[in-house]
MIFIGU-899697 format. One line per field, with one value per residue (C-alpha): z, y negated, x negated; residue in one letter. Coordinates in steps of 0.25 Angstrom, whole numbers. Each point is the difference from the previous one (the first is absolute). Example, Ala and Ser with C-alpha at 12.3 -4.5 7.8 and 13.67 -1.06 7.14 Angstrom:
REM MIFIGU-899697
pz <- 31,-2 $
py <- 18,-14 $
px <- -49,-6 $
aa <- A,S $
***
This chain:
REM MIFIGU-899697
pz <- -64,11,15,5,12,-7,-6,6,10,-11,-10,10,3,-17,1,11,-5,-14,10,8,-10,-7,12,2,-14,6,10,-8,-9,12,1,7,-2,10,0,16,-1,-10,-5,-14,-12,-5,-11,6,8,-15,-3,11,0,-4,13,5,-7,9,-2,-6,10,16,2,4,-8,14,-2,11,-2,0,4,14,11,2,-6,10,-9,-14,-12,-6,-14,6,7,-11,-8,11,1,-14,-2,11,1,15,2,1,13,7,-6,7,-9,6,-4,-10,9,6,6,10,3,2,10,7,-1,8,9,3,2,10,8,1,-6,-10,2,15,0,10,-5,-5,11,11,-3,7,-16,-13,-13,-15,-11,-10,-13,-5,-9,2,-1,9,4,5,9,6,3,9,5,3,10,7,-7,1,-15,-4,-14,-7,-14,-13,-10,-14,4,10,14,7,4,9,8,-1,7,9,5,-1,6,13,4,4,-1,-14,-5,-14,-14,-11,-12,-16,-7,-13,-5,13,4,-2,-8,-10,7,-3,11,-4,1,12,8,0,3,11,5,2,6,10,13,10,15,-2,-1,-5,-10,-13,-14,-6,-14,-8,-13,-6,-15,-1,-14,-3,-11,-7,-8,5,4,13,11,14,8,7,14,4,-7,7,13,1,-4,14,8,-1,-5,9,0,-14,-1,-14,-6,-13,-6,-16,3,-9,-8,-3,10,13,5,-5,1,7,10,5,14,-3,11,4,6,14,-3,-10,11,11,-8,-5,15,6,-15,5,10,-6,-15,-4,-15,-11,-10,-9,-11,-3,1,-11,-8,2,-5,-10,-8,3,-2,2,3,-17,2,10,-7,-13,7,5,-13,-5,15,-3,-15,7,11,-8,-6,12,8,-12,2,14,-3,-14,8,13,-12,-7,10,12,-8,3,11,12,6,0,1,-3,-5,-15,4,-9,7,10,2,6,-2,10,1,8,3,6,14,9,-15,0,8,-6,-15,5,6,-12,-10,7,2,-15,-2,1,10,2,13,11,4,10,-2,-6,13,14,8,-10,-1,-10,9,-13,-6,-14,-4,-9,-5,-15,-3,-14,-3,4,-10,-13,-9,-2,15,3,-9,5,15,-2,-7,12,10,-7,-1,17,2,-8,8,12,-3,-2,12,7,-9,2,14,0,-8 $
py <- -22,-7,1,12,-8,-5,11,6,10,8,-2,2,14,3,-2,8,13,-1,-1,10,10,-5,2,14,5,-6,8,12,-3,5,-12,0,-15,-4,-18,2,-6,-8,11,-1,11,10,-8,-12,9,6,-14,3,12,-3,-5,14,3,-3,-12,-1,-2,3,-13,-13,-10,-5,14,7,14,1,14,-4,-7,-15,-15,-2,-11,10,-2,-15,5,3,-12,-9,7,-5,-13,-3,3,-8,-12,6,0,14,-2,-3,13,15,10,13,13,1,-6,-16,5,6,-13,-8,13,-2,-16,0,10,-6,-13,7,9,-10,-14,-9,-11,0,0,11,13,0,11,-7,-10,-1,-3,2,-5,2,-7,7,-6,9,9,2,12,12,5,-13,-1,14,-3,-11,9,11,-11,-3,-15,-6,-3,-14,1,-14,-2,2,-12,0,-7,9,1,-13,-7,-9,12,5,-14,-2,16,-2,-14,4,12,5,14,0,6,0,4,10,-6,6,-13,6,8,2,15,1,-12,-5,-15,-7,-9,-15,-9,-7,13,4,-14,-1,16,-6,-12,0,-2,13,2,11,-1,15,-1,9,-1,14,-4,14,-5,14,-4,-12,8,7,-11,8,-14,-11,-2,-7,-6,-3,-13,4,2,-1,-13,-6,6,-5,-10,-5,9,13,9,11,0,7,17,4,11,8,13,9,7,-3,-4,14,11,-2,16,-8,-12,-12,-9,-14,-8,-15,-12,-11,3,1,10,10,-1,4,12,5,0,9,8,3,10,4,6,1,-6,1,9,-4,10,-6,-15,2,8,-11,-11,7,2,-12,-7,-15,-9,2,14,1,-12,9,14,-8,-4,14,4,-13,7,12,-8,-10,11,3,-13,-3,13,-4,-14,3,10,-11,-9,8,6,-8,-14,-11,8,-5,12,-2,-10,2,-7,5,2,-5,10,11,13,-2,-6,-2,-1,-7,7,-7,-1,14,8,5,12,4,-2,8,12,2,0,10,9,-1,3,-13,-4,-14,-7,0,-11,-9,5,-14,-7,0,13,5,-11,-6,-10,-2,13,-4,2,12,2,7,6,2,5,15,6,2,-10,10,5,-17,-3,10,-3,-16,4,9,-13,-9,10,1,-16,-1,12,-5,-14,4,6,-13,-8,7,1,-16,-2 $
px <- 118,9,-8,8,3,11,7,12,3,6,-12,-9,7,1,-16,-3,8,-8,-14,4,2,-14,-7,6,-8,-13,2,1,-12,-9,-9,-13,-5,-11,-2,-3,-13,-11,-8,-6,4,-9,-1,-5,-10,-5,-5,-10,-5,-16,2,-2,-12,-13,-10,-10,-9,1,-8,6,-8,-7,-6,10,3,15,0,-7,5,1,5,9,7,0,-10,-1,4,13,1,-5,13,11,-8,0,15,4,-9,-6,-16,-4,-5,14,4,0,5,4,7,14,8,2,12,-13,-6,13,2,-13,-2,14,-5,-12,7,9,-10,-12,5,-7,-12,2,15,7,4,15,2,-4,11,16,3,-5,10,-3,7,5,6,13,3,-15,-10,6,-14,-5,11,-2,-15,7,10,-12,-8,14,0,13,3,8,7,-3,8,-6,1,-2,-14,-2,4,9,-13,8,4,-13,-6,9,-4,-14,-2,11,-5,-14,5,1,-11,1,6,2,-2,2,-2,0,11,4,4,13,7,-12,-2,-11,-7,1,-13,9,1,-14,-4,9,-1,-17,1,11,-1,2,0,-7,-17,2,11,-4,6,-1,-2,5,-2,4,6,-10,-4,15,4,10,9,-6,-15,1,-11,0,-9,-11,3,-14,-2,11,-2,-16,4,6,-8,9,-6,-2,15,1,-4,3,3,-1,-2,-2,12,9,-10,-8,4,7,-8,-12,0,-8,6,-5,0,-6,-1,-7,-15,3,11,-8,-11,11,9,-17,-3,11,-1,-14,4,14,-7,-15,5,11,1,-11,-1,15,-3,-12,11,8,-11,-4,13,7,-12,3,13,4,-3,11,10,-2,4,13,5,-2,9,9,5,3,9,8,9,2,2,9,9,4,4,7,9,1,4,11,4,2,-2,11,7,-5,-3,-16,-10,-15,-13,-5,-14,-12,-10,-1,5,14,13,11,13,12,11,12,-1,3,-2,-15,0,13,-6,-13,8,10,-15,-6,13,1,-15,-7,-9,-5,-8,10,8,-5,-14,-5,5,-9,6,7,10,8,8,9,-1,-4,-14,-4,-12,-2,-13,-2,-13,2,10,1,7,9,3,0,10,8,-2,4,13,3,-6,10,11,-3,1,12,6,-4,4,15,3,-4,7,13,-2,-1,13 $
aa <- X,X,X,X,X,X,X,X,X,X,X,X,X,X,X,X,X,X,X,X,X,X,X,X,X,X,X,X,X,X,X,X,X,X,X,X,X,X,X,X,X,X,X,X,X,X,X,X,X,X,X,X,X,X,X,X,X,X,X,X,X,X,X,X,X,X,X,X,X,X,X,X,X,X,X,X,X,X,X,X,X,X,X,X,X,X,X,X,X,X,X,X,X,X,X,X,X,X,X,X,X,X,X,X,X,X,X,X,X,X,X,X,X,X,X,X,X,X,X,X,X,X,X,X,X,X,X,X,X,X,X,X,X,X,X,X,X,X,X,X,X,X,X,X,X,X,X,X,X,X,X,X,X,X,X,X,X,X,X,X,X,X,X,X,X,X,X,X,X,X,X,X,X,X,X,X,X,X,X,X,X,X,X,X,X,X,X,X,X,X,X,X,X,X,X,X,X,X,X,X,X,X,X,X,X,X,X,X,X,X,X,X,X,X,X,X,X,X,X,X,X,X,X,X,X,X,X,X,X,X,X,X,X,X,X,X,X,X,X,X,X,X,X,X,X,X,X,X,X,X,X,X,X,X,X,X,X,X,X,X,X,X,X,X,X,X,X,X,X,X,X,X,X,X,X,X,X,X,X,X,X,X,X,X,X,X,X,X,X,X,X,X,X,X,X,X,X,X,X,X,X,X,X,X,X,X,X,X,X,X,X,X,X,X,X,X,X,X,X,X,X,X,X,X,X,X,X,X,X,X,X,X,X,X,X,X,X,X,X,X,X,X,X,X,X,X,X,X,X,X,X,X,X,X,X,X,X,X,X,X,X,X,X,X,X,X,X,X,X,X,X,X,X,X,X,X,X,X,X,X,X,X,X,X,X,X,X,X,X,X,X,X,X,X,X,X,X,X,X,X,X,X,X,X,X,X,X,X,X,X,X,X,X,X,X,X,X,X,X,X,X,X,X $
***
């Protein structure tokens, strides 16, 4: 198929008369399609079920009585479990409750209301910035927005963000205080961190003595197509004296069940010892009963690698669904651009430029609702007006299939009104 680009006005106007009577019978089908957010099916939920069922035991092999009070940090099976399956001592781990979303939350916070190994607190500075690579993870952004940071949008590569921009930011500008970071199938377009990035992300230099990574290595197990790893951030940042610089995120999730889950926070020593010491007076412990459900089922690293094979068959059909249906229908038009992902839980979309609120409004008018425009950008703001962000793991294959025809329909919709108007 020619790129529509270069069609005439008149084929143009042909195509969009067929389109808009197609979209007109969506309409009347009565749709209610939900791809807003990354939520697992009730399918993927079954396959952990026995989660629910209680240990066998209510005591922590140290002999702690999980039903009590204490262990700040969470129960040393549980941490053994994270530490084993990312290639962390168990000590440099603190597990808490079911979501790291929480202890990003609070790690930020406390950065901002009490600073960080003698730093000043973020409040009591004329400035604070946070780097934030784009199309990125909309709830990082709004922790950000929530303490009043001013958020810079840095480009995404296919190595993951422009490191050059990155550099230049970090090493200029002591108000820079850090970076979100998804470095493995990143949330929402499926990049995968290169050795080089991570290296580099360790050992620049910055002007700030507080400067944070927030490592969210959400997917680091998702490997739907392709298995996929990332360096150790922590090997590279030791080894040049940096590695206070790295908090590092992770959580069961999307692993087992996001109501009951276990999430991590890990961190060089002088960290763990400063996030346990203000923990001390914010909680008297996690949730134990859960973390010893946790060790228990998954048992180990393979434990965990084994259930995600098991989730990985469930998703491929789905994966495969959207990008059979970007591919036929949108293939060789030059309407969109996007990354096939090898891992994760999204794909993305680009639009042509000034299209992507449009194509998100006319999907929801016929029955389709997807994440809204903008919201992969810091603010809320696409400045091009092209990212969409699919999430695949919610519907049926039925009600997905159904839901990309009527996306694509959109984007070709969408995509002729602004062609016409530029002829």
């Amino acid at each position: 198929m020619s790129e529509w680009k270069n069609l005439t006005k008149s084929e143009l106007l042909e195509m969009k008369s067929a389109y808009d009577k197609k979209y007109e019978e969506f309409k009347g089908l009565g749709l209610k399609l939900d791809m807003s957010r990354g939520k697992p099916s009730p399918d993927l939920l079954d396959l952990s079920v026995g989660l629910i069922d209680a240990p066998p035991t209510w005591t922590a092999e140290d002999g702690t009585d999980a039903r009590n009070y204490g262990v700040l940090n969470g129960v040393a099976e549980c941490r053994r479990v994270f530490g084993d399956l990312l290639g962390i001592p168990e000590d440099l781990i603190i597990a808490g409750n079911n979501a790291s979303l929480e202890l990003m939350y609070n790690a930020y916070m406390r950065l901002y209301c009490f600073g960080s190994l003698g730093s000043k607190p973020w409040k009591d500075l004329p400035n604070v910035k946070f780097l934030c690579p784009s199309p990125g993870y909309d709830r990082h952004f709004a922790i950000s927005q929530a303490f009043g940071t001013e958020m810079i949008t840095v480009p995404m590569t296919a190595d993951g963000p422009d490191m050059d921009v990155v550099e230049t930011l970090a090493r200029n500008d002591a108000s820079v205080k850090g970076i979100w970071c998804v470095p493995l199938y990143s949330n929402p377009q499926g990049v995968v961190y290169s050795d080089e990035t991570v290296r580099r992300l360790a050992q620049m230099p910055v002007a700030a003595d507080d400067f944070r990574i927030f490592w969210d290595n959400a997917y680091g197990v998702h490997h739907i197509f392709e298995e996929h790893e990332i360096a150790d951030i922590f090997e590279y940042a030791k080894a040049v004296g940096n590695w206070d610089r790295i908090y590092y995120f992770f959580s069961t999730s999307k692993v087992t069940l996001p109501g009951g889950g276990t999430g991590m926070m890990a961190a060089s020593p002088a960290n763990v010892a400063e996030q346990l010491r203000h923990m001390s007076i914010q909680t008297i412990g996690p949730d134990k009963l859960d973390q010893l459900r946790m060790a228990h089922y998954l048992k180990n690293a393979e434990g965990i690698r084994t259930r995600m094979r098991m989730l990985g068959a469930l998703l491929r059909p789905k994966f495969e669904i959207v990008l059979d249906i970007l591919e036929r229908e949108l293939g060789g038009t030059g309407l969109v651009s996007y990354i096939k992902p090898k891992g994760g839980y999204f794909i993305a979309i680009d639009t042509l430029e000034g299209c992507a609120k449009a194509v998100v409004a006319m999907a929801k008018e016929a029955g389709a609702t997807l994440t809204g425009a903008g919201a992969t950008y810091p603010y809320g703001r696409d400045p091009r007006d092209t990212n969409i962000r699919i999430a695949p793991t919610y519907p049926s294959t039925e009600e997905l299939g159904k839901a990309m025809e009527l996306l694509c329909l959109c984007v070709k919709r969408v995509s002729l009104e602004k062609l016409l108007a530029e002829k």
